[in-house]
N, C-alpha and C positions, 0 to 999 in steps of 0.2 A: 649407619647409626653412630654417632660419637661417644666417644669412651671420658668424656671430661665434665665434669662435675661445675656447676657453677654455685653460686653461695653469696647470699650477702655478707657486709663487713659484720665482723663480732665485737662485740666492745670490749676496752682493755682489760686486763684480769684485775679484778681489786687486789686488796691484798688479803683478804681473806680467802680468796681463791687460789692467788698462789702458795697462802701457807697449806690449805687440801690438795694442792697438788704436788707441795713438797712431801707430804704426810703419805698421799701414794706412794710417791716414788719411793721413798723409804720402803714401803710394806712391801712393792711387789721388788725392792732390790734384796732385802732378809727372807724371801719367801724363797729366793733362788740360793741366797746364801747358807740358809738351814739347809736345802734339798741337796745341793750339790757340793754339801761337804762329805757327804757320803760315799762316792765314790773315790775321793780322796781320802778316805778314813776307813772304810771298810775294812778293805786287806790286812794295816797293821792292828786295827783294833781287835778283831777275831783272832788275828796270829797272838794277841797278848792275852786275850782272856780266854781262850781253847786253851792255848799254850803249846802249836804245832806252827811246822812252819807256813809261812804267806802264799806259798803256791801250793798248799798241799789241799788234797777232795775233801777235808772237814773243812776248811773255810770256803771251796768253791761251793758245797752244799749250804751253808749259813749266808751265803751272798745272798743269792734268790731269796732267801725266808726274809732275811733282811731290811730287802728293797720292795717286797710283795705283800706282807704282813703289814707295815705302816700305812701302807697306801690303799689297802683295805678298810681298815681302821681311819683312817681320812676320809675315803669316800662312804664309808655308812652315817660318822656323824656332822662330812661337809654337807649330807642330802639335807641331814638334820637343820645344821648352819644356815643353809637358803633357805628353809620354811621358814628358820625364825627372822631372818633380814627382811623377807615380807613379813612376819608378821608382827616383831620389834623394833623392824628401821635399823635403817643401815650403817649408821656413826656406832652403835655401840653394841652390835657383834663384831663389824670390824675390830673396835677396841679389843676386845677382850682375845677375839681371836690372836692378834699379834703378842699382847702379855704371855696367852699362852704358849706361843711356841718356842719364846725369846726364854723362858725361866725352864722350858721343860729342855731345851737345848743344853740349855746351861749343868741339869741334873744330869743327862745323860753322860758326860764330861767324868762325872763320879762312880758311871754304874760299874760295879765292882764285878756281876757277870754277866755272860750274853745277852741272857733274858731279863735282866735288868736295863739293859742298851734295849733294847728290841723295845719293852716296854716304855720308856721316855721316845724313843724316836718316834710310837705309836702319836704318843700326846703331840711331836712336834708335826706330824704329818696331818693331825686332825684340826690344830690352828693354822696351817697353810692351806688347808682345803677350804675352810670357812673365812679364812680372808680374801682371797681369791673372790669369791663371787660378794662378798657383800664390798669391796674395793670397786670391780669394776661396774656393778648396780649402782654404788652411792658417786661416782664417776660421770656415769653416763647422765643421769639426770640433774647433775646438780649445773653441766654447760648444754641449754637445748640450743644454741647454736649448731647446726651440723659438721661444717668444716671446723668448728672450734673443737667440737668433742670429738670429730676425730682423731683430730691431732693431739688432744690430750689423751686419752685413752690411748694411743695409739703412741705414743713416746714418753708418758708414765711406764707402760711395761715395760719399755726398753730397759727398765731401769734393771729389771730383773736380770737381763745380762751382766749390766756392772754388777750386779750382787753375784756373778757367779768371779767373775773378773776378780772380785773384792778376797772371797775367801780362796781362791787361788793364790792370790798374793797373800792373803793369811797366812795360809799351808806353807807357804815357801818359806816366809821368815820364821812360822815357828818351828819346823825342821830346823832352818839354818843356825836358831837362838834356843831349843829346848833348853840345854844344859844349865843356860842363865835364870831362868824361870823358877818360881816355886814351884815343888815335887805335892804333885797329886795323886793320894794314895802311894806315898812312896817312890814314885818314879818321876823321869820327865819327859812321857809318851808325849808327843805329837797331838795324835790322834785326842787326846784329852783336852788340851789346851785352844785344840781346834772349835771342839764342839760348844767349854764354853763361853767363847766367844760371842758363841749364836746369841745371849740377855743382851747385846747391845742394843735393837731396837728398840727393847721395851722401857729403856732408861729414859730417852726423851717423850717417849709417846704419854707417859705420865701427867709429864709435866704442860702439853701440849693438850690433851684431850678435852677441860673445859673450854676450850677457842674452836673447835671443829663443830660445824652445825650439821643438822641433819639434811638429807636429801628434801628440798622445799617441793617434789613433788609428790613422794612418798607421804608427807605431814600432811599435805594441805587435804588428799584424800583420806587419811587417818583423821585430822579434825574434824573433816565435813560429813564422816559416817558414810562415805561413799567406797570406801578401800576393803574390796572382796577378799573375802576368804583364800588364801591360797590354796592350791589342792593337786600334790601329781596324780590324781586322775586326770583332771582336765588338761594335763601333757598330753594325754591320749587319747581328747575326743576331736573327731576330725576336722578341726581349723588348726590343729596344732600336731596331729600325730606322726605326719611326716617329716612334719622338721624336726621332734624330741628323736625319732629314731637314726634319722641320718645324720645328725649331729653327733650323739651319741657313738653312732659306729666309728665316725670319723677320728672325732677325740679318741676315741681307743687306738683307733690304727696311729696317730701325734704319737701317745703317749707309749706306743708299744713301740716305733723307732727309736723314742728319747731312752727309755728305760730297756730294750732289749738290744740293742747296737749304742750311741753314743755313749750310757755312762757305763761300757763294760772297757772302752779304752784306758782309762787307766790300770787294768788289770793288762789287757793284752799288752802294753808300753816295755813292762819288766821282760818280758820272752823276747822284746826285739834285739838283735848282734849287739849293735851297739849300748846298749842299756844293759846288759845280762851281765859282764863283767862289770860292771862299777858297784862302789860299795853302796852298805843299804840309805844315806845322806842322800847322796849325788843321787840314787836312783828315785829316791822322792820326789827331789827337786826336780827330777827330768818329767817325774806326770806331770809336777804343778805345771813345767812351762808347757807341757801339749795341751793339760787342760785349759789353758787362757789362751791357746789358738782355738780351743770350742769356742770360748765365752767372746772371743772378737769376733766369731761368725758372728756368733748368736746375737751379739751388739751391733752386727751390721746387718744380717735380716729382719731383726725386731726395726731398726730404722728405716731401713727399706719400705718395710710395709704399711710402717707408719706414714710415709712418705706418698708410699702408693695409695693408700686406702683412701686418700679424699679425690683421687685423680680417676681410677678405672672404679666405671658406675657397678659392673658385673663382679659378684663376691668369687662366681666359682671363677671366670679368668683372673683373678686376685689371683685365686688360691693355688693357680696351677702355673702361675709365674715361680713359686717353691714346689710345688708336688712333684711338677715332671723334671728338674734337674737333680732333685731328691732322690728320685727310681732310678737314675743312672747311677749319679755320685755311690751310694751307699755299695750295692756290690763289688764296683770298682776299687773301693777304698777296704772294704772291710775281708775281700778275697786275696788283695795284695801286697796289702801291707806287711804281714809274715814276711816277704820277700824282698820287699824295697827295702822298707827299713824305717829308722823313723822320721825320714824327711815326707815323705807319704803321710805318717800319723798325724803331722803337724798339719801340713798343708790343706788333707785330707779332711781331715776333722775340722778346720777351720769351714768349710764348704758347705761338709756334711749339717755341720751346725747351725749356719746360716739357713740353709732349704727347712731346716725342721724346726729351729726355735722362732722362726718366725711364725711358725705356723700358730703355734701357743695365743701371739699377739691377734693375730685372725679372729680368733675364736671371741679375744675379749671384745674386738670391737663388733662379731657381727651377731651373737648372743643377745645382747640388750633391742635391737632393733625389730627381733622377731615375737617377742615375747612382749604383754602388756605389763602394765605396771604392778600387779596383784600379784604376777607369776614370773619375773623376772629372774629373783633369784632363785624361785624352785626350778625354773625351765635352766638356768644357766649352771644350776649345781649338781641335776640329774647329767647333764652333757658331759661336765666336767668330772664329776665322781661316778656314778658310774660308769659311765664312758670312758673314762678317761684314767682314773683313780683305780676302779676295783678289777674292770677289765685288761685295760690297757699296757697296768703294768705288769701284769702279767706277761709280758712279754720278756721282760725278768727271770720270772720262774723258768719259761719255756727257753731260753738261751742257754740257761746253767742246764738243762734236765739233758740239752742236745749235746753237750760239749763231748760224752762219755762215746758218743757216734761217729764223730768227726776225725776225718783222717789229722794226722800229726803226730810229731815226736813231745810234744808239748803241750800242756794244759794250759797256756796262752795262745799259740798257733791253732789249736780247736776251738777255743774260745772266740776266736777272729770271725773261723770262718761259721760260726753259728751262730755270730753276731751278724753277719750278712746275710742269711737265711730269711732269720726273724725281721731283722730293718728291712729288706726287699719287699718280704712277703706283707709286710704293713703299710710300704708306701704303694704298692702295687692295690691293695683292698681301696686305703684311703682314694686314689686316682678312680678309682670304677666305681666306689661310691657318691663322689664328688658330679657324677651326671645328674642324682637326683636333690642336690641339695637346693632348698626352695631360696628363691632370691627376695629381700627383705619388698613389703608391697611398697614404704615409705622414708623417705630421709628421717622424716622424724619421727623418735619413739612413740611406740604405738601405748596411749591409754591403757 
């Protein structure tokens, strides 16, 4: 049987097309650049609003609530978010979605305590949930070209790695330049200047939002009085309920490598030899640069797959071109890097990132194809939020609760090796899950 895809020519993109697909790019590059300044910001922000130091068990206990709590709170009102993309169209929840994560970004920058942070990062986590699925819904329908929309869909996310790329490079010069900076609440934290940073997308989206049309598949069944109710029940009556659940499981297992091994690396970076002696500047600077060997994975398996996804017809050999190098990489990287050092972290995590951030882009492109057009975004927001969002990151909670278990002298050496535990154990479920994942019946999205 052949693995290669054939396709008629697509015609050129107007320009209205390429301004919606500039408009993606943007959303899903701040979608990654809100998430993943967290890891980079965690540590000294707890350390300054606790008022204890950065490696101590009051901020490794606030990690977990941190990173588990928002994502929570994203996946109960992303569920929400895809009800209404079906059932308000998809240009203007997306809109609002991105305003709001770009201004709640911005407030958290100010929150003067924990649960003040905690509470804005909630609002930011709840507009990245809800853009996410009404982006890649008003996405897929608005190019029915097959190889066109793969490759959009499918190199639009990519973009989310340069948003991880972007505020890595943030982090570093605003470390490098705090002192220059206005003092926020008195000081010239980092970690503050980082977060508000995140209102940058919602500056041009403003001004861009009457020129974005709506998905013409969506409207024309919303005109014609033909566009069904959406309903997650009907995720679960049997034309659909093996795919909402195996999808679902899977997204959890993504999202529980992402959030319970990759973003605890910049925690474990400070315990490595070489980092542990430098002062607290240089040691900043040294996550940013292992963070942006995550985000050049991650830019290079989001491409990848982008790359592959119009070429091999089979989604689960797709998916296991990342799965099965995933299961090796993460034990290897996350049981030894205590010991190598941080040439391992860099390279490691570049790898690591690649097998797993690609898999995110997976999800966007083969979510729209299984689901019809009534249930698209609720089929693609249950996967994503609860799967992915309430479960998943839970892998989070479950890395910080191990660490107390774990042999070492150090609360970053335990932390490693419970980051391997959880990443193994995720990519190993994902892998034996992935036998039953249904393969889409059609190239083209189904009604």
């Amino acid at each position: 049987m052949t693995t290669v895809h054939t396709h008629s020519a697509a015609a050129p993109l107007t320009p209205v097309q390429w301004l919606i697909c500039v408009i993606a790019s943007v959303g899903f590059a701040f979608d990654s650049y809100e998430l993943l300044m967290l890891p980079l910001i965690v540590r000294p922000a707890l350390a300054d609003l606790l008022g204890v130091p950065p490696n101590s068990l009051e901020v490794n206990a606030w990690v977990g609530t941190m990173q588990y709590v928002p994502a929570v709170a994203g996946g109960i009102f992303g569920l929400l978010g895809g009800y209404l993309t079906d059932l308000l169209g998809r240009r203007r929840v997306l809109v609002w979605s991105i305003l709001l994560y770009g201004f709640s970004a911005m407030a958290a920058g100010y929150a003067s305590t924990v649960e003040w942070l905690l509470f804005w990062r909630c609002c930011t986590f709840v507009g990245v949930c809800v853009e996410f699925v009404a982006a890649v819904a008003w996405l897929s329908e608005l190019f029915p070209n097959v190889r066109q929309r793969e490759h959009i869909v499918g190199y639009t996310q990519a973009f989310g790695s340069i948003g991880g790329l972007m505020v890595t490079g943030a982090y570093y010069l605003i470390v490098t330049n705090a002192e220059a900076l206005p003092m926020v609440r008195g000081t010239h934290e980092a970690w503050r200047y980082t977060l508000i940073s995140g209102v940058i997308p919602a500056i041009p989206l403003m001004l861009i939002r009457p020129f974005l049309p709506e998905s013409p598949t969506w409207r024309a069944k919303k005109a014609a009085g033909t566009l069904k109710r959406p309903s997650f029940a009907a995720l679960f009556t049997p034309e659909f309920r093996r795919t909402t659940i195996v999808t679902t499981v899977m997204m959890a297992c993504a999202y529980a490598a992402a959030f319970g091994a990759i973003q605890q690396m910049p925690r474990i970076v400070p315990g490595l030899e070489e980092v542990r002696q430098l002062e607290r500047t240089a040691q900043e600077q040294t996550i940013s640069g292992v963070q942006s060997f995550q985000e050049l994975g991650g830019l290079a398996g989001r491409l990848l797959l982008a790359y592959l996804a119009a070429i091999i017809i089979s989604r689960r050999r797709l998916l296991w071109v990342f799965q099965i190098p995933g299961l090796v990489l993460v034990p290897l990287v996350y049981f030894l890097v205590p010991s190598v050092g941080l040439s391992l972290a860099q390279w490691g995590i570049f790898l690591v990132g690649m097998a797993t951030i690609a898999q995110f882009s997976f999800w966007g492109n083969y979510l729209p194809r299984v689901y019809p057009t009534h249930l698209r975004g609720t089929g693609e927001s249950f996967a994503a939020n609860v799967g992915g969002r309430m479960i998943g990151t839970m892998g989070a909670l479950v890395t910080v609760s191990l660490v107390s278990s774990m042999p070492g002298d150090t609360l970053p050496v335990r932390l490693a090796y419970a980051s391997a535990v959880v990443g193994t154990t995720a990519y190993l479920i994902g892998v034996v899950a992935s036998r039953w994942l249904p393969e889409p019946k059609q190239e083209a999205l189904p009604d």
